[in-house]
C-alpha positions as CSV (number, residue, x, y, z in Angstrom):
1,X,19.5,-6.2,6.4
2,X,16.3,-3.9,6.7
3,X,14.0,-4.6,3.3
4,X,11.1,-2.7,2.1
5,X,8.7,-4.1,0.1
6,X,6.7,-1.2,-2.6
7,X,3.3,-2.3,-4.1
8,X,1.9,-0.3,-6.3
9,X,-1.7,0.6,-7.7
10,X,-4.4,0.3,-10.6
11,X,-2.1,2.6,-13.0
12,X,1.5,1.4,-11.9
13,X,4.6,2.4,-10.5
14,X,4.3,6.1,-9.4
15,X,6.8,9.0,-9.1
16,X,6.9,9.0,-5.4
17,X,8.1,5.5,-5.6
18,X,11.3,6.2,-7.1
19,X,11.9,9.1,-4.5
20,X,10.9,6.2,-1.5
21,X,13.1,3.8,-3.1
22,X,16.3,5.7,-3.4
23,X,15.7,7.5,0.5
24,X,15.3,4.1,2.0
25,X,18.1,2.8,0.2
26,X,20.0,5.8,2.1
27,X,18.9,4.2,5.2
28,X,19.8,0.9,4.5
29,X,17.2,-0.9,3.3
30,X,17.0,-3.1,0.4
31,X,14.3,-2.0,-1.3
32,X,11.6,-4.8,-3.6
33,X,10.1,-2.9,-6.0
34,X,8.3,-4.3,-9.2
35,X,5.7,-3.4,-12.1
36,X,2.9,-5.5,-11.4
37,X,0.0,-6.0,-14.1
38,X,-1.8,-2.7,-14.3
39,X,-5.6,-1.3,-14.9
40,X,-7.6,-4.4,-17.0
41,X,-4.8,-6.9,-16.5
42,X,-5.2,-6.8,-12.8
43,X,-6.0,-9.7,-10.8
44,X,-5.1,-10.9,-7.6
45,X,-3.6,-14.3,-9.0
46,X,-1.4,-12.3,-11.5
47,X,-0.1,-9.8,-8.7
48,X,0.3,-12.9,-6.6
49,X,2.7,-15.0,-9.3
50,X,4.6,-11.8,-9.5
51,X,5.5,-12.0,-6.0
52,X,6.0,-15.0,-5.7
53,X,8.4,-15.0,-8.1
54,X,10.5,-12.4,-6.4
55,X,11.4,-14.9,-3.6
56,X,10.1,-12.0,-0.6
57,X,11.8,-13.2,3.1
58,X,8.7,-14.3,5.1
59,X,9.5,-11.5,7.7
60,X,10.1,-7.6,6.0
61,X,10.9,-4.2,7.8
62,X,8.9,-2.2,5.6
63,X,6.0,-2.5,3.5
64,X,4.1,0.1,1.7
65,X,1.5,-0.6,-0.2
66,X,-0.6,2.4,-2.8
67,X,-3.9,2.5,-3.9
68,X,-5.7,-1.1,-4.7
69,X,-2.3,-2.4,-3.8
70,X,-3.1,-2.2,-0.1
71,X,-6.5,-4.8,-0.5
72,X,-4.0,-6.7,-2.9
73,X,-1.2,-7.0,0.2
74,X,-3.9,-7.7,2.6
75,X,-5.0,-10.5,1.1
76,X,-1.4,-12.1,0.6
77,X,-0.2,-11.4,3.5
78,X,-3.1,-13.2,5.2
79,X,-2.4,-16.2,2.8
80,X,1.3,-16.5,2.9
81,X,1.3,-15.5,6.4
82,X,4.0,-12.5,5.4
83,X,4.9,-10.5,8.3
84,X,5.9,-6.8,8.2
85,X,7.5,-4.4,11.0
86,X,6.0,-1.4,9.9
87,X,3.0,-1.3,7.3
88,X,2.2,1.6,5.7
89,X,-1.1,2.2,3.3
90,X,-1.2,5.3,1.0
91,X,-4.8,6.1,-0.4
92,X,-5.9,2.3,1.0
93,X,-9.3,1.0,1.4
94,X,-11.0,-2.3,2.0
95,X,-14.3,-1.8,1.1
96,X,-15.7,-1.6,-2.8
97,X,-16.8,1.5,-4.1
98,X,-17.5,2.8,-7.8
99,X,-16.4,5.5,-9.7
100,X,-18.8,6.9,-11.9
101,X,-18.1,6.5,-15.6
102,X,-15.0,3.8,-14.8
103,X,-16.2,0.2,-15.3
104,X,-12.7,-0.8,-15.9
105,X,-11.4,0.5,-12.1
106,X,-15.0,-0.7,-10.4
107,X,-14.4,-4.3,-12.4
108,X,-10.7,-4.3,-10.5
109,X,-11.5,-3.0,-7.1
110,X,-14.6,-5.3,-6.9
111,X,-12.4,-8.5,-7.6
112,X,-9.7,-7.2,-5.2
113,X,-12.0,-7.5,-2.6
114,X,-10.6,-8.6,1.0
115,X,-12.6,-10.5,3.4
116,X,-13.2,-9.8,7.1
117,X,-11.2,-12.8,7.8
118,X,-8.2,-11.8,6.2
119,X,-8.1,-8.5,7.6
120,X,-8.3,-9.6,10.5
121,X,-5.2,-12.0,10.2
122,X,-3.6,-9.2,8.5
123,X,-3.5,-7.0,12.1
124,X,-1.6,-10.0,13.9
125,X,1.0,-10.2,10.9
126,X,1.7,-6.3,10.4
127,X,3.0,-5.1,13.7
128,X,3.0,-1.6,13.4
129,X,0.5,0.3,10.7
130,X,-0.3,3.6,9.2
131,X,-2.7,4.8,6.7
132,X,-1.8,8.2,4.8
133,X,-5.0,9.9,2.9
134,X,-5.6,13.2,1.5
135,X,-8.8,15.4,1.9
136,X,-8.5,15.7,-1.8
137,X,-8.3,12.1,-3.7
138,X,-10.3,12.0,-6.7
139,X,-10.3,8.5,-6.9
140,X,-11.0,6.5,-3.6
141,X,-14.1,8.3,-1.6
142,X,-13.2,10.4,1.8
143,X,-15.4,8.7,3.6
144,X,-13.8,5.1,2.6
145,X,-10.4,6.9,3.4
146,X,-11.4,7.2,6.9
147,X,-12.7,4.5,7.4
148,X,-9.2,2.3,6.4
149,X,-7.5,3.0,9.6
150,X,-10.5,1.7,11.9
151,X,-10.9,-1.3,9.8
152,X,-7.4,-2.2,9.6
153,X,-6.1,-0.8,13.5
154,X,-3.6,1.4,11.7
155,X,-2.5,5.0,13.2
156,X,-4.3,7.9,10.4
157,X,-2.2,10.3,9.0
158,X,-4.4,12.8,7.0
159,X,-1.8,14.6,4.6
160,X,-4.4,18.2,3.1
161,X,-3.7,17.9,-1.1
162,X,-1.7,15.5,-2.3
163,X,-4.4,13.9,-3.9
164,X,-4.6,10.0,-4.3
165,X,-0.6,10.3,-4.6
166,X,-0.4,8.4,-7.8
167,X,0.5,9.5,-11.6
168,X,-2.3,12.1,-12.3
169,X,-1.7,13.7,-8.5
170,X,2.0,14.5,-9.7
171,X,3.8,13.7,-6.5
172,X,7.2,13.3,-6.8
173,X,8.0,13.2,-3.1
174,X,6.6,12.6,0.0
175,X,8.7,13.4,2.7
176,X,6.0,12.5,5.4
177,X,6.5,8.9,4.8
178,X,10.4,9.0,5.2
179,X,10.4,11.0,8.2
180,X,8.0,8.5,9.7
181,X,10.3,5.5,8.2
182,X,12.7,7.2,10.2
183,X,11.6,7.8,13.4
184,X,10.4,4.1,13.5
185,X,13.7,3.2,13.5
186,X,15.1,5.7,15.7
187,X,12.3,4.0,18.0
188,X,13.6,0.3,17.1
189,X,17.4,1.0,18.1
C-alpha cells in the first residue's frame, strides 16, 4: 500500500490538508496525518515524540511537508534515516529569517534550524522532490522561497497567489499538488 505522510506548520493543520487527505485517499494511499504542537509549544523533540509514536514505515510514497514543517522533516528524516518516494515542500525553507513584530514565530523557526549536514543526507533519502511557493507569502521571504529548491535539489513549482497556503491564505484546495501526485505515479507504473 502507497502512504502519505502530511506535516503541518507553525499554526496547525490547514484546510488544504483535509482536501490532500481525502484525494489521495481516492488514489490509494493511506494517508498519516496528525496535529502536532503548534506556535509556542513547538519544538523539534515534541514534533519528533509525536511521530514516533505514530509507528511511520521507514520507507513512505509520499511526503508533504508545510511551512516550518519542511526544516522539521528534514531534520528527522536525516536522523531516522526515513526515506520518501516523492517529497513535496509547500512554503519550505532552510534558512532563519525574522518576521518583524513576531518573536514567538522567529523563537520557532530559529530552533528548527537544519544543518548543512542533514540536508544533505536528506537529498539521498528523498528520491524525488518538489518545492511549491507563491510570489505572494506573507510569512516566509521570496527570496528564502527561491532559494529552498537549490538548497534542497528539489524541482520549483512557483504557484502566482496562494499565499503561504496555510489558515490566514484560505486555501481550501490545491489541485496543483494532486495532479503532480498523479502523474508521479502514472510515471511509477
Amino acid at each position: 500500500m502507497k502512504t502519505a505522510l502530511l506535516i503541518h506548520g507553525y499554526n496547525g493543520i490547514p484546510k488544504i490538508f483535509d482536501y490532500f487527505k481525502s484525494e489521495l485517499e481516492k488514489l490509494g494511499y493511506e494517508v498519516i496525518m496528525s496535529a502536532l504542537p503548534t506556535q509556542q509549544n513547538i519544538s523539534y523533540d515534541s514534533w519528533k515524540n509525536e511521530l514516533n509514536n505514530l509507528q511511520i514505515p521507514s520507507e513512505i510514497s509520499l511526503l508533504i511537508a508545510h511551512s516550518i514543517g519542511n526544516e522539521f522533516m528534514i531534520r528527522y528524516c536525516a536522523e531516522r534515516g526515513l526515506k520518501a518516494e516523492v517529497y513535496i515542500g509547500l512554503a519550505g525553507f532552510v534558512e532563519s529569517f525574522t518576521h518583524e513584530g513576531r518573536d514567538d514565530l522567529n523563537n520557532v523557526i530559529a530552533k528548527m534550524q537544519c544543518s548543512k549536514q542533514e540536508i544533505t543526507k536528506f537529498k539521498t533519502l528523498a528520491v524525488k522532490r518538489y518545492a511549491i511557493f507563491s510570489n505572494d507569502d506573507h510569512i516566509v521571504p521570496y527570496d528564502i522561497l527561491q532559494k529552498f529548491p537549490q538548497q534542497t535539489d528539489a524541482t520549483p513549482i512557483m504557484i502566482p497567489s496562494i499565499g503561504h497556503m496555510g489558515k490566514k491564505s484560505g486555501l481550501e484546495q490545491l489541485p496543483e499538488v494532486i495532479e503532480l501526485v498523479k502523474s508521479l505515479d502514472e510515471e511509477e507504473n
